[in-house]
N, C-alpha and C positions, 0 to 999 in steps of 0.2 A: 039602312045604315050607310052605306054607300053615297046615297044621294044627299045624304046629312051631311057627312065628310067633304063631298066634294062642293058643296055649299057652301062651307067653312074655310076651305082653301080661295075657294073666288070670293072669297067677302073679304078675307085679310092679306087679297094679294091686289085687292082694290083700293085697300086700306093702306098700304104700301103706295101704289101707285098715290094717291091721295097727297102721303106724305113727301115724294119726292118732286113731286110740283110744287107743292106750298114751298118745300126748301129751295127748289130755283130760282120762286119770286123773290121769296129774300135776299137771294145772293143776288137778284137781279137788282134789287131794289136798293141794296146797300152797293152795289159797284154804283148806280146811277147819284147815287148821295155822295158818291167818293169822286166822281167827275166833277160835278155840279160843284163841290167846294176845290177843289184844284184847277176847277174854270172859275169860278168867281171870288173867291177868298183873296188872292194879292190883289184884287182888282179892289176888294171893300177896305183892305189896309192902308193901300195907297190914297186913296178916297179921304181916309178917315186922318188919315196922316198929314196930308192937302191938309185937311179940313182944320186941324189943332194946330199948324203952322200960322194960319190966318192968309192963307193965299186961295184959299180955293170957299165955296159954299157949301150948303148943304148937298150932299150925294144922292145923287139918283137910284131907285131903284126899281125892278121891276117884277111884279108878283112874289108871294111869300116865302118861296124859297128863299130868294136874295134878300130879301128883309130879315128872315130867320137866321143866315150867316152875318149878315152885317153886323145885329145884334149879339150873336156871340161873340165878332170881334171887337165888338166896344164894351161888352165885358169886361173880358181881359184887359182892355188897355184901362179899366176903372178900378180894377185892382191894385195897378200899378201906379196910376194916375194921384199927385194932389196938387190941392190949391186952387189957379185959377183952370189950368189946364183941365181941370176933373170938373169945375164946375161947367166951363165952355162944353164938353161933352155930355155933361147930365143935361144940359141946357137943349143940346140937338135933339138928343133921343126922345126930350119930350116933344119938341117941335114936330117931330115925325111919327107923332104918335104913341111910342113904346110902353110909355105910362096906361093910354088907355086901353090899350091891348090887353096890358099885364092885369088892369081891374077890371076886364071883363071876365079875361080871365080865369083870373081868382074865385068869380061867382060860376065858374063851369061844375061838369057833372064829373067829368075823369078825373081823380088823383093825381094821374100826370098832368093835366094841362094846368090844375092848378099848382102844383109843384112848381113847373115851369116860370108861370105867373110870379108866384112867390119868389125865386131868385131874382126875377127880372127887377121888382121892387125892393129886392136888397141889395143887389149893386145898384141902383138908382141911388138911395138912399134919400130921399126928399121929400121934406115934410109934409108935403102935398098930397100925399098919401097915406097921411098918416092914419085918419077915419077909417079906410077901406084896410088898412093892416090892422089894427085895433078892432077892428071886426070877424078878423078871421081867425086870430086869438080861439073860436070857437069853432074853426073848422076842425071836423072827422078825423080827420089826417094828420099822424104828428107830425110828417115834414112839414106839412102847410103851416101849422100853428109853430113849431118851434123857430121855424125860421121869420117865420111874421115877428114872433115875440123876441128875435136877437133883432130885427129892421125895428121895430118899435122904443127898445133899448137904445137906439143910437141918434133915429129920429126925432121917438114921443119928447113930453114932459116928465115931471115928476109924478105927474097924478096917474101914471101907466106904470107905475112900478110893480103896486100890488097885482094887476092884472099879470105882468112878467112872472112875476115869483109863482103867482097861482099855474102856468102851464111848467113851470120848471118843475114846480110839485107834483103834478099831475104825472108827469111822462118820466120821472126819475127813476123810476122801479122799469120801466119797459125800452125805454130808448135813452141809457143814461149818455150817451156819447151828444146825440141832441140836445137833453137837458144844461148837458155843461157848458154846451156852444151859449146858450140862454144867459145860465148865473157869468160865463166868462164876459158877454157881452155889457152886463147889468154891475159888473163889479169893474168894468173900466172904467165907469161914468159916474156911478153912482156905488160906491162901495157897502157902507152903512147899509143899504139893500139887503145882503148878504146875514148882517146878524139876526135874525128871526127861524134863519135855518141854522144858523149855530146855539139855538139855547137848548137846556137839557129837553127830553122829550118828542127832539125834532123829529121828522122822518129819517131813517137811516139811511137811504140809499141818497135823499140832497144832502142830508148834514155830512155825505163822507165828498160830494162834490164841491159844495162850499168849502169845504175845509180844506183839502185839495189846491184848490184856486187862490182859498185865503193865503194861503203858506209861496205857492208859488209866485205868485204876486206881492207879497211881500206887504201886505196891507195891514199898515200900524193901524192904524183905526180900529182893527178887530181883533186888536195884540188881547185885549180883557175877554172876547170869546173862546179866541184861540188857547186862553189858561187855564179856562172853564173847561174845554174839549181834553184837557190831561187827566180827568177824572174819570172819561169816557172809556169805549173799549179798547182795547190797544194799540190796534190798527190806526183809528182814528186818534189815540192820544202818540202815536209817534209820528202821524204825519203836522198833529199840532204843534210837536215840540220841536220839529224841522221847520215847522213856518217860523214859531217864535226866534228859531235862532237865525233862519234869515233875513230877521227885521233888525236891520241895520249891520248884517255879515259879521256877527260878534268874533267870529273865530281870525278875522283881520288884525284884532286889538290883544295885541299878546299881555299887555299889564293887566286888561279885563280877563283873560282865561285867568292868569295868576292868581287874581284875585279869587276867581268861582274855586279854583280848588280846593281852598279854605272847604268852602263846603265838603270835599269830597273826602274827607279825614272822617263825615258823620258814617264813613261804610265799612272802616276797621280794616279798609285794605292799603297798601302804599299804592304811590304811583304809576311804580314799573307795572307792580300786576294789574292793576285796573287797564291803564293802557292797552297791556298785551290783551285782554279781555275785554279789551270792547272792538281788540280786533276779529275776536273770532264769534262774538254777537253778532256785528255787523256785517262782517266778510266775511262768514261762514268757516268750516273746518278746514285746518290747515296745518301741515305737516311740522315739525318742529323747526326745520330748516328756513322752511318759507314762513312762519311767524318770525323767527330773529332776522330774517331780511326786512319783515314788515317793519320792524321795529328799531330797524338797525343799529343789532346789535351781535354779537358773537353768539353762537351758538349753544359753546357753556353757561354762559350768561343766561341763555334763554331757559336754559336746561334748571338751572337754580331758582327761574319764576316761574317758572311750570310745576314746578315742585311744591312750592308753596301755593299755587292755585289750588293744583290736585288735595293737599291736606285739607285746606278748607272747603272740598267740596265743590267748586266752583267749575273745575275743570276734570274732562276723565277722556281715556284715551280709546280709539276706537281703530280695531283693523278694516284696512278695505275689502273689497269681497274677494280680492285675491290672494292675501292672507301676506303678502307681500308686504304693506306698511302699514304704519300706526299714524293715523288723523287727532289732530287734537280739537276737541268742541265743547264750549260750554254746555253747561249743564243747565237746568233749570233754576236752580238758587244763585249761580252766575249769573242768568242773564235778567234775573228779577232786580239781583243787587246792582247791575250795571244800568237799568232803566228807574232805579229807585234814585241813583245817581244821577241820570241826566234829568230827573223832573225837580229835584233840588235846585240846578242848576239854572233852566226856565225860570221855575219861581224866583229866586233872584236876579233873573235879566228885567221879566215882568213889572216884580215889585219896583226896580230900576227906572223904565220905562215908563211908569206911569204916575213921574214927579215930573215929568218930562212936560213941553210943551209942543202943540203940536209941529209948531214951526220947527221946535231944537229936534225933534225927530228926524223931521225931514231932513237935518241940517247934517244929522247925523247917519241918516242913510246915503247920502251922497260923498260925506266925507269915507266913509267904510270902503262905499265904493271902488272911489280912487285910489284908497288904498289895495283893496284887491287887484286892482289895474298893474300899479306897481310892482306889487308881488309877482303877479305873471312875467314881469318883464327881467326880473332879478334872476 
């Protein structure tokens, strides 16, 4: 038993030892990574800097380390970079290789080096690679492919749409953050992309990213998907009914609300209460005080539309858990009649919207614009 025990102490105190080597090489290896770019990083700036002024050539390098920094910092500057500038740089990097590095790359065994690869050809950005991204669409790896299929997006044709859409569907449910980078890439260029994951039936996890992107992006083009998606489940029909109303910043054009409230007479409540209830839909419970500031309005005043919310159900009070104050928060027949309200209200931007021509849209998203511009400044 003895010689058991003391087996077990030299096996895991070798095991230690083991471990505190391995960790000094890293720290040895990661100080020599931290010299190696603070000795040659302003040297590859200045180079690269030279180099897009037009006074200097292409920059020397030497072994892969210093190829490996230089490229990250022509990176960075392609970020930042447009026009001819960004093209004079995409122009070197291929002169010196970078492109064919990056597609060999791409056909390595590691997940990182192809990773790696795959960045390098989407800050490239060049159609010249277009074959060899359009091919990895079927790589293992969702970085590999997701980011292939946003470089594909920006580079390909049309005829790589449906390939995009197929890995956005694919990886929606397991990497939805990558997925979106995908549809966000696919809906800057090519929007109309986008409705095949908006009709009923779609997959839920793209139809809540498309829908998402549709809304924030402000994409008339899918204003008829987006009305469709208010039938959907809640979630996804209020982030449609937020798209809809930011196609064209309706809440800029005060005679157009005017107008929608006509509607809002079909819900049997007045104004004041509906207002004050949809402040506590949307911005949550709040104390009597701080709704009459939201609303600005006195307090008794606010006390007389609380009062009529509470009769009809809409509204009910609630203590904190300190027994200290009373919360006030819709209720669930509240906040059904306040979303029964704004999909009325949609439908008639919609129905609005799509007598429209596509030019007068656009003509009318810029003029809204402006308008919000102005308002900030007032």
């Amino acid at each position: 038993m003895l010689q058991a025990l003391t087996d077990v102490v030299t096996g895991l105190t070798g095991l230690v030892v083991l471990l505190v080597l391995l960790l000094i090489v890293i720290r040895a290896a990661a100080l020599q990574r931290s010299r190696r770019v603070r000795r040659f990083r302003p040297a590859a700036e200045a180079s690269l800097g030279t180099y897009l002024a037009g006074s200097g050539g292409a920059p020397a390098m030497a072994g892969r380390g210093e190829r490996a920094l230089f490229l990250a910092v022509a990176q960075e500057a392609l970020a930042d970079l447009r026009g001819d500038e960004r093209d004079r740089l995409v122009d070197l990097l291929l002169q010196l290789g970078f492109m064919q590095d990056a597609v060999i790359g791409l056909k390595g065994r590691r997940a990182v080096t192809r990773r790696r690869a795959a960045e390098t050809l989407a800050a490239l950005a060049t159609p010249l690679a277009v074959p060899v991204v359009a091919a990895a669409l079927a790589d293992r790896d969702v970085l590999v492919r997701t980011t292939c299929a946003c470089t594909l997006a920006v580079t390909g044709g049309e005829d790589a749409v449906s390939a995009i859409v197929a890995v956005a569907r694919q990886d929606a449910l397991a990497a939805p953050g990558a997925a979106a980078s995908v549809v966000l890439a696919l809906a800057e260029r090519w929007p109309e992309a986008l409705a095949p994951l908006l009709v009923p039936g779609a997959q839920a996890s793209i139809k809540r990213i498309a829908v998402t992107i549709a809304a924030e992006l402000r994409l008339t083009q899918l204003a008829g998907q987006l009305q469709a998606c208010l039938e959907d489940t809640d979630d996804l029909a209020a982030i449609s009914a937020r798209g809809l109303g930011r196609i064209g910043e309706f809440s800029a054009l005060a005679a157009l609300v005017r107008r929608l409230r006509v509607r809002d007479r079909e819900s049997g409540i007045g104004p004041a209460q509906l207002s004050a209830l949809s402040v506590l839909v949307f911005g949550g419970a709040r104390s009597l005080g701080e709704l009459a500031d939201a609303e600005q309005v006195r307090p008794p005043t606010m006390s007389r539309i609380v009062a009529g919310l509470e009769r009809g159900g809409l509204v009910r009070r609630r203590a904190t858990d300190d027994g200290r104050r009373v919360r006030l928060e819709a209720t669930a027949k509240g906040t059904k009649i306040l979303w029964e309200g704004r999909k009325r209200r949609v439908e008639s931007l919609t129905q609005a919207l799509s007598s429209l021509s596509e030019g007068d849209r656009q003509r009318l998203t810029e003029l809204s614009g402006l308008l919000q511009q102005l308002l900030r400044k007032l």
